[in-house]
C-alpha positions in Angstrom: 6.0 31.0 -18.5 4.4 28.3 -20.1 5.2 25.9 -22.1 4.7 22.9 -19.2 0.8 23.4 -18.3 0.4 23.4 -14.1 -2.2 24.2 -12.4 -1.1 27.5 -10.5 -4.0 28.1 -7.1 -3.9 30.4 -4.3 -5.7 30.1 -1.2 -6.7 33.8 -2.0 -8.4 33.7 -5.1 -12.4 33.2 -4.6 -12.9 29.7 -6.3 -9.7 28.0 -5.1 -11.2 25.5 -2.9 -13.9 24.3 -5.5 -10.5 23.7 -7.7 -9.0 22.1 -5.5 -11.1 19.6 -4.5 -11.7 19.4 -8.4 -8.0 18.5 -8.7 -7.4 16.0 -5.6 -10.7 14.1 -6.5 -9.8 10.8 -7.1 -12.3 7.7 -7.3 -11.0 4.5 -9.0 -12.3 4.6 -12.8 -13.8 1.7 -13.4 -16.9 1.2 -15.3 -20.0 -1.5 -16.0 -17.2 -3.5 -19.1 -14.5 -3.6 -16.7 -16.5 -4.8 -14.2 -18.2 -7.3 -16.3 -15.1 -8.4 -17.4 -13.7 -9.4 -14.2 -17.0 -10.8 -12.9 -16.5 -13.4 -15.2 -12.4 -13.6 -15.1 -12.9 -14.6 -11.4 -16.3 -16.8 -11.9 -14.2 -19.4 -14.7 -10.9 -19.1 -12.1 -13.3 -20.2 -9.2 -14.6 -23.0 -12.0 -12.0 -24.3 -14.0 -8.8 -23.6 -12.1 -5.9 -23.9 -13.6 -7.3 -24.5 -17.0 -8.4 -21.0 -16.9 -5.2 -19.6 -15.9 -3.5 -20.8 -18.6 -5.9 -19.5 -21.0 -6.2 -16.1 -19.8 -2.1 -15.9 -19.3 -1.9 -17.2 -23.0 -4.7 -14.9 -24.1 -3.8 -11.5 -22.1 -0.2 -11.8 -21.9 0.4 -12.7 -25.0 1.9 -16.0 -24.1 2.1 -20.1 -25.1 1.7 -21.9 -21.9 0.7 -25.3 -22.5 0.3 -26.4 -18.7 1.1 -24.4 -14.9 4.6 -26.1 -15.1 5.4 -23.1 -17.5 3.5 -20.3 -15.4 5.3 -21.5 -12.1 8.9 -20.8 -11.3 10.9 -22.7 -9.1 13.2 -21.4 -6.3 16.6 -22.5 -8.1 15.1 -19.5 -11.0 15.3 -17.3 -8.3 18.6 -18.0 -6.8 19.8 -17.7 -10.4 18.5 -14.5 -10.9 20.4 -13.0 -7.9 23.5 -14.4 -8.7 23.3 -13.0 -12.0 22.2 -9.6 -11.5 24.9 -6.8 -11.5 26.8 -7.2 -8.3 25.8 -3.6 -7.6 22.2 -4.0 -7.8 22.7 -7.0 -6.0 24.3 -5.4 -2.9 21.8 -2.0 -3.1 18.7 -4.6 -3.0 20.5 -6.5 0.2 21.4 -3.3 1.9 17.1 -2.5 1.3 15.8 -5.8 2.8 18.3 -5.1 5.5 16.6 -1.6 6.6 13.1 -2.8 5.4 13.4 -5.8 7.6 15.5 -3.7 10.7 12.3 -1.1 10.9 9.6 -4.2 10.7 11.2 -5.7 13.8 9.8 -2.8 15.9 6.3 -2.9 14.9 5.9 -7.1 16.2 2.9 -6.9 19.0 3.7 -9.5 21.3 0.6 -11.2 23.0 -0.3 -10.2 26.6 -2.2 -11.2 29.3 -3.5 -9.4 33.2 -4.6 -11.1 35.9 -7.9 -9.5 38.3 -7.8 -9.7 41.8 -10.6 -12.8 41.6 -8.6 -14.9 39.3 -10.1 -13.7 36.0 -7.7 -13.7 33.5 -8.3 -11.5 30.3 -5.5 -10.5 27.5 -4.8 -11.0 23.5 -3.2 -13.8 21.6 -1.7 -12.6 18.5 -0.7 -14.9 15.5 0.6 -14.5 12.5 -1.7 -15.5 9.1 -1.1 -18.8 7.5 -0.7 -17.8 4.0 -0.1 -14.4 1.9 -0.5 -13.3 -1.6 1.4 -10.1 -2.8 0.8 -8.8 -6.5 3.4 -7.4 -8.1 2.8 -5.5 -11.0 5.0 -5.5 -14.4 3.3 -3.2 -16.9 4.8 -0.1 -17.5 7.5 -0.6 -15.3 8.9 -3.1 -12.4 8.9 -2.8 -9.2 11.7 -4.8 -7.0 11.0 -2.6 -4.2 7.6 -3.7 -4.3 8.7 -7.0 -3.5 10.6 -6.3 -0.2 8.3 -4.1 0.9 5.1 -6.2 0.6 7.2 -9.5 1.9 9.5 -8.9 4.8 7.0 -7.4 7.1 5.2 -11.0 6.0 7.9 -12.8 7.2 8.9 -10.9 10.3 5.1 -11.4 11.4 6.0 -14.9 11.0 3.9 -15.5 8.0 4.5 -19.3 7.5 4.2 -19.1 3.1 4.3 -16.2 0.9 3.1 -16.6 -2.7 4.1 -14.1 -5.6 2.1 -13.3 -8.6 4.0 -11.0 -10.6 2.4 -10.8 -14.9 5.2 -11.8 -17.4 3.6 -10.3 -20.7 5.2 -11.8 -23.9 7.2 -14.0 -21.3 9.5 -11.1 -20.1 10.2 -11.2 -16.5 12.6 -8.5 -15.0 15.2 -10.5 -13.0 16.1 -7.9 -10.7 12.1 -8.3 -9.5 12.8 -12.2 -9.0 16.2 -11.6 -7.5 14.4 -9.5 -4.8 12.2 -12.3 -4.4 15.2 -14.7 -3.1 16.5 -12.1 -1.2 12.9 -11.2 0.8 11.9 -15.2 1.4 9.1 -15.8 -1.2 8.2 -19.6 -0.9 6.3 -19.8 -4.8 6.2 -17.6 -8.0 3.6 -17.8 -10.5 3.8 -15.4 -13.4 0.3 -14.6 -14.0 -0.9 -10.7 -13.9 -4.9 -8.9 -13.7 -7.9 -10.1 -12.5 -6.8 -14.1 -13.2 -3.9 -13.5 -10.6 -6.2 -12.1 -8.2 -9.2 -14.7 -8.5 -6.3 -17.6 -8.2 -5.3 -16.7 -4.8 -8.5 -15.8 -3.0 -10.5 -19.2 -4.3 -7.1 -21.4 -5.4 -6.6 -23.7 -7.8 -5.4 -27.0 -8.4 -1.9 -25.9 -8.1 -2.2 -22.2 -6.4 -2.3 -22.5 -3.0 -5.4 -20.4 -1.5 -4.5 -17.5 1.0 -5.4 -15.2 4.0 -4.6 -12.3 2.6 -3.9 -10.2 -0.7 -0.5 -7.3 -1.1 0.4 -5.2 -3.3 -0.9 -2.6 -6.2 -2.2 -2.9 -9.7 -4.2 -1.7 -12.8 -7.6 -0.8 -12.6 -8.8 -5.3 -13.5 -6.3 -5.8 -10.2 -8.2 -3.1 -8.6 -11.5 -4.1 -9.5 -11.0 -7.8 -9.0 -9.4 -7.2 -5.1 -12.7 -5.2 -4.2 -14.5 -7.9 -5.6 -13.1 -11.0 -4.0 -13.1 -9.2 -0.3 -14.3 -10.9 1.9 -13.3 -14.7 0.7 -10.2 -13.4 1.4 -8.3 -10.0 2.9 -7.2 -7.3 1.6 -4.3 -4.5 2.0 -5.9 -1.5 0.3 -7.7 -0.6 -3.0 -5.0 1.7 -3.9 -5.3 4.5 -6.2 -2.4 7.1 -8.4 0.8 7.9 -6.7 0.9 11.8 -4.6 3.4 14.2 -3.4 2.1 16.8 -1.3 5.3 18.8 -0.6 5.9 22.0 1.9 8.4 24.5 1.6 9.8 27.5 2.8 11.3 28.7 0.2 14.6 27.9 1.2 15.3 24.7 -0.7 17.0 24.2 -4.2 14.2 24.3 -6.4 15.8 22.1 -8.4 15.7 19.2 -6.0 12.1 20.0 -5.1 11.0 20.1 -8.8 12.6 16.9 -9.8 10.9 15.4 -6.1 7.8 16.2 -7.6 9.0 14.2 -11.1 10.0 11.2 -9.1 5.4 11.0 -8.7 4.3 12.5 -11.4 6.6 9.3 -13.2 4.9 6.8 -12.0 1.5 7.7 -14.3 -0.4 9.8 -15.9 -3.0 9.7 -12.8 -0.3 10.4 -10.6 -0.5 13.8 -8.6 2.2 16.4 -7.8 1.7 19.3 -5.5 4.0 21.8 -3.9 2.6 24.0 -1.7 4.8 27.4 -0.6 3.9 30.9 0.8 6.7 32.7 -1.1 5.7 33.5 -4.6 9.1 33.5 -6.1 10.0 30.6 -5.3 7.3 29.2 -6.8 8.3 30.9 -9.7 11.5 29.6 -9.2 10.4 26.1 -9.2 8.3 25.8 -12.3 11.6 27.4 -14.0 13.2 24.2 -12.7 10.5 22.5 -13.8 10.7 23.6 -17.2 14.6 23.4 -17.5 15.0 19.8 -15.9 11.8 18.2 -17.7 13.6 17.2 -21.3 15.8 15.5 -19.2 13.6 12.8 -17.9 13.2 9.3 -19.4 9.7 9.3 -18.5 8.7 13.0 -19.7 5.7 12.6 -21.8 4.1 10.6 -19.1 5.3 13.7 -16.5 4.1 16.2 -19.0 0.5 14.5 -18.5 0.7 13.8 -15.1 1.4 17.7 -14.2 -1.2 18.9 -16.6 -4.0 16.7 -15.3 -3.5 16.8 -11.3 -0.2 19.0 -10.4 -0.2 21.8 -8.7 1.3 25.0 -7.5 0.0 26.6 -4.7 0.2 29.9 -2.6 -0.7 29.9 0.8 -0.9 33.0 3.2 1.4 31.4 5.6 3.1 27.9 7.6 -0.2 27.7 9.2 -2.4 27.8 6.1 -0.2 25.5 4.7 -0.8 22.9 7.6 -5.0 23.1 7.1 -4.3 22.4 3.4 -1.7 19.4 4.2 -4.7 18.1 6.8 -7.4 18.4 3.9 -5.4 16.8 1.4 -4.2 14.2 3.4 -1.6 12.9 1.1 0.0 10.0 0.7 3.0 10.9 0.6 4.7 14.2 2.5 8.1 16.2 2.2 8.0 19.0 5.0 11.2 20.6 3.4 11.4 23.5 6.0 13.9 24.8 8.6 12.2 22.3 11.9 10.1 20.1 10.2 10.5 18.1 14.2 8.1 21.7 14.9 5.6 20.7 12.2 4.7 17.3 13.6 2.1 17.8 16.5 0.3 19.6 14.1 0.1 17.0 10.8 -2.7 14.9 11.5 -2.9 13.1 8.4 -0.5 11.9 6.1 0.7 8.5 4.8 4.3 8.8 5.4 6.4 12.3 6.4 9.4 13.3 4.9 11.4 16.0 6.9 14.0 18.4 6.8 15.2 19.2 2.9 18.0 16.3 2.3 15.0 13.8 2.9 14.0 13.0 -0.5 10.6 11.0 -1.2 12.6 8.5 -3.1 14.4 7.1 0.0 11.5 6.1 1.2 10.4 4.2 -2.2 13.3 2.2 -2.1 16.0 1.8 1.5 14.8 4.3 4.3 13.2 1.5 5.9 9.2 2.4 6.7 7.2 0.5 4.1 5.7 2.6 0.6 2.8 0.9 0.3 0.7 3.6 1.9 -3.0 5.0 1.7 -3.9 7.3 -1.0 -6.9 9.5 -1.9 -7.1 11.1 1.2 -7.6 7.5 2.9 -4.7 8.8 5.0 -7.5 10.1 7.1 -8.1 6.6 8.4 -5.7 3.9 7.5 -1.9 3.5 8.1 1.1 1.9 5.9 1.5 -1.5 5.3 3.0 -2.9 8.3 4.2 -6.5 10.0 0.7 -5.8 11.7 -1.5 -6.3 8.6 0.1 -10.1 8.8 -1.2 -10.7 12.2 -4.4 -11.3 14.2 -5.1 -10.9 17.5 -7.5 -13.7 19.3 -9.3 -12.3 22.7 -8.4 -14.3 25.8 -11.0 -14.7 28.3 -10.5 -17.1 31.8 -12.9 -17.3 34.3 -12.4 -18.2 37.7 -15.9 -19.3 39.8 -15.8 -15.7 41.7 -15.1 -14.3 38.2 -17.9 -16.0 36.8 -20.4 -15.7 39.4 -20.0 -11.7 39.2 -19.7 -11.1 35.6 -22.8 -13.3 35.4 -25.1 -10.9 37.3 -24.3 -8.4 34.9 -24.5 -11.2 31.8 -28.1 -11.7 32.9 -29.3 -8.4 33.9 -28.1 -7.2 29.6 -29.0 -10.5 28.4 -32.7 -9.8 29.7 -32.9 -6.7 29.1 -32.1 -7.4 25.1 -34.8 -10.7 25.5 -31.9 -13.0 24.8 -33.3 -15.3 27.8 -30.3 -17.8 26.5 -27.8 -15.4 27.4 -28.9 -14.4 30.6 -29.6 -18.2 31.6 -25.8 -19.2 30.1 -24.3 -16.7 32.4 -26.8 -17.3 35.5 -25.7 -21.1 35.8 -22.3 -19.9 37.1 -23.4 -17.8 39.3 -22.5 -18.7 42.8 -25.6 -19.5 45.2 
């Protein structure tokens, strides 16, 4: 068996959790140039605004731009690019935004408010953010879905402007990616990619508007630049490769869970593919599939690498070892192809987004199932959640005071406030207590 090179691991074997944690190990690669490099990429943006965009667009895109006129789009380039589109791509990108939008409207928090017996009131305000940026890349391939996904929960937060930056190297620009624009409600388009794209909407320019808040995945100078700007303005997630963790019992065409695992390993090289299975044979049977399917693929040389570097086959002893290693892996994304995957949920504590049953491909939830795909990866699953309308809004504290109110809250004010020798404090809060 062996002409596609997978790592093969069973829970059994004395050094499998040393290669395990060898193969999940992920830590975005950067390094002292690349971080040089975009040091400066963001200090001459901060500097010389748009004069610097057009330089680095011209230089790193391989462009001719002679002013921002020719890096900005305008909103009748986007209407044109849905009207032109095939009429089928047009009506399966509708039918996307439709569901995307549909499973954003139940994740809206509403602000609320409560009332004590004295006349205090206390409660939460929540708002939308002024302003967004979403990055959406255009190297190796485009990603429409990116679009919807990153905007509509924007705009059902109620996310008054949405900027785009999506790179248009030797001025290409996919039109199906600015047809989803029209379609999810971006207000501006710039076609600038990398660090420069990055650096323009955290400080602005003369023409980029500044945001709140920066979407969306990238390369390794998008990376690099988002963790560097943080804090001027906010972020979504540093995200790093692609992953399919998938579970099964054996019972599921193999076929169907091998080419699940291509639809990951597709995305990169760095992307990571790992089924995990207590029946032996059908792991067998599944690398067979592997084999057979793989010079199908459009994109096999970069699945060839992506299996060899981090994919995986993996015996367990049983459904429950397979749930620990699901919990340690925390992956990004999960397909609990199994007979009642409804059984398995109490026990998955950590996972980006689950996929259940066998007909629930991963790729439905790239593209139309509804729940966002920008999700946390290495292992971050363990303490963050999907994009959501939520990462577009921000909840103020409300805090009312009637005199009873403040009058007892202030003998507790000045009893902490003295006992941390913040004599301010405690004074503040004893002026409003009632003699």
């Amino acid at each position: 068996m062996s002409n596609v090179k997978l790592s093969r691991l069973n829970t059994a074997d004395a050094d499998f959790l040393p290669t395990l944690n060898q193969l999940i190990a992920w830590e975005m690669v950067s390094n002292a140039d690349v971080e040089a490099k975009v040091a400066e990429i963001l200090q001459q943006v901060r500097n010389r605004g748009d004069a610097a965009l057009i330089e680095y667009s011209n230089q790193f895109d391989r462009r001719n731009c002679q002013s921002m006129e020719q890096i900005a789009l305008l909103p009748e380039q986007l209407q044109e690019a849905l009207e032109t589109i095939e009429p089928a791509t047009r009506t399966a990108l509708q039918a996307a935004a439709d569901r995307i939008h549909s499973y954003h409207n139940h994740q809206v928090q509403e602000s609320w408010q409560y009332q004590e017996t004295d006349g205090t009131l206390l409660g939460q305000q929540v708002t939308p953010l002024e302003r967004v940026g979403i990055y959406v890349p255009g190297g190796k391939a485009s990603y429409p879905s990116s679009v919807l996904m990153n905007c509509i929960p924007a705009r059902v937060a109620g996310v008054k402007e949405v900027i785009m930056m999506v790179p248009a190297p030797d001025d290409l620009l996919n039109p199906i990616v600015l047809a989803a624009a029209a379609i999810a409600g971006v207000d501006k388009v710039f076609t600038l990619g990398g660090a420069q794209a990055i650096a323009a909407l955290a400080f602005g320019t003369e023409t980029v508007p500044k945001v709140d808040k920066i979407v969306g995945p990238g390369n390794i100078y998008v990376a690099t630049a988002k963790r560097m700007v943080f804090g001027s303005v906010g972020l979504d997630m540093v995200a790093g490769p692609s992953e399919i963790l998938v579970i099964c019992d054996g019972k599921t065409d193999p076929d169907w869970i091998a080419m699940d695992l291509f639809s990951q390993a597709e995305h990169d090289e760095d992307a990571q593919s790992i089924l995990i299975s207590w029946d032996d044979d059908y792991l067998d049977a599944v690398y067979r599939s592997i084999e057979t399917l793989l010079p199908q693929m459009e994109r096999r040389d970069i699945i060839v690498q992506s299996l060899a570097n981090r994919g995986a086959l993996i015996k367990v002893a049983d459904a429950d070892e397979a749930i620990t290693l699901c919990n340690q892996i925390a992956p990004e994304h999960l397909e609990l192809s199994v007979e009642d995957p409804q059984a398995w949920l109490p026990r998955i504590r950590h996972a980006g987004a689950i996929f259940m049953g066998r007909h629930t491909a991963e790729a439905l939830g790239d593209y139309c199932a509804g729940p966002n795909h920008v999700l946390p990866t290495s292992a971050t699953a363990r303490f963050s959640s999907p994009l959501g309308v939520y990462d577009f809004q921000k909840r103020s504290s409300l805090i009312y005071c009637s005199e009873q109110g403040a009058s007892d809250l202030g003998k507790v004010a000045s009893v902490l406030g003295r006992g941390e020798s913040l004599t301010a404090h405690a004074r503040s809060a004893e002026y409003r207590i009632k003699k």
